[in-house]
C-alpha positions as a printed Julia matrix, in Angstrom:
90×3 Matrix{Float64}:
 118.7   114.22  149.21
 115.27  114.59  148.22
 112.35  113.87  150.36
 109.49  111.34  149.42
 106.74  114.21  148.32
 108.98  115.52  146.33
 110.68  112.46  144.78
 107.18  111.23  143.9
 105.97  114.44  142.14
 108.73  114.64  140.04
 108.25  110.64  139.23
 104.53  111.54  138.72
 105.32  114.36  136.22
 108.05  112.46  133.96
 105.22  109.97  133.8
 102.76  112.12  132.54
 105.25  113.6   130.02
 106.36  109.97  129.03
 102.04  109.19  128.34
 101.79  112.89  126.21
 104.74  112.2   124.24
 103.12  108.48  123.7
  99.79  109.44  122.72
 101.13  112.31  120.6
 103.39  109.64  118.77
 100.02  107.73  118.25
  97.68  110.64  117.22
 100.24  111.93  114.22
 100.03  107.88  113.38
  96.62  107.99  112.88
  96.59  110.86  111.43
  99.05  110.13  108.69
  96.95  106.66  108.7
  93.77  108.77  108.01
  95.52  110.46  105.18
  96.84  107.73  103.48
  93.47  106.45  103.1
  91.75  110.14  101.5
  95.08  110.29   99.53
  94.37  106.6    97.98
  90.59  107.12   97.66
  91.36  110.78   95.91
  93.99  109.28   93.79
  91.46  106.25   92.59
  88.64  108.21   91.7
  91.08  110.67   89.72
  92.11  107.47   88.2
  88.91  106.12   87.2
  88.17  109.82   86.12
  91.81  109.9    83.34
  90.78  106.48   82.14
  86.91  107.34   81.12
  88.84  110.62   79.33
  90.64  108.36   76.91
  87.99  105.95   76.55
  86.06  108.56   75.45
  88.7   110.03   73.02
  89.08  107.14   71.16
  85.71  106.6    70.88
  85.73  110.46   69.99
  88.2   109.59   66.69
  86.61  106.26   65.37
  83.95  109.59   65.08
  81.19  107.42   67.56
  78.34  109.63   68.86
  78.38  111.12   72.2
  75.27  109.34   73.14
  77.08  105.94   72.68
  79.86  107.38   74.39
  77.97  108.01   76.87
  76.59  105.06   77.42
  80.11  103.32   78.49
  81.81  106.4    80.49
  81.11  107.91   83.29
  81.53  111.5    82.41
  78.72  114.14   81.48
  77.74  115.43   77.78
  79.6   118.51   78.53
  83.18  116.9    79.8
  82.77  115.11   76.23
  82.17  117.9    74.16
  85.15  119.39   75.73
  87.13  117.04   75.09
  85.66  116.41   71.28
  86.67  120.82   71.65
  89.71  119.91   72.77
  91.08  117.58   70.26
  90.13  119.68   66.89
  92.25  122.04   68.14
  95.35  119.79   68.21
């Protein structure tokens, strides 16, 4: 059998292993926690971003001015004209 040095160094390295493996599990958790969060926050402002685009296109054909448009979207004079571009084209 074995003798007690090296019965403890092999207990001592299964340990370790056993507290990697552990902390690894924990690390990808928080990680795919971390994620999850930019994902949601990413995902809401592209949101908030699609709904000012078709505010602004309805106000676009009940033919309001940009400058009133402007005034309840958040998107800049340019993104508007684009889309004003946009939909005499279609």
């Amino acid at each position: 059998m074995q003798n007690r040095q090296e019965r403890l160094d092999y207990l001592n390295r299964e340990m370790a292993i056993m507290d990697y493996e552990s902390d690894k599990d924990a690390w990808i958790e928080e990680g795919r926690a971390e994620g999850m969060e930019e994902g949601l926050a990413k995902g809401m402002v592209e949101g908030e971003k699609t709904a000012d685009r078709r505010t602004a296109m309805r106000m676009l054909q009940k033919n309001k001015p940009i400058d009133e448009i402007l005034e309840w979207v958040d998107l800049t004079r340019a993104e508007i004209e684009e889309l004003a571009h946009e939909m005499k084209k279609t």
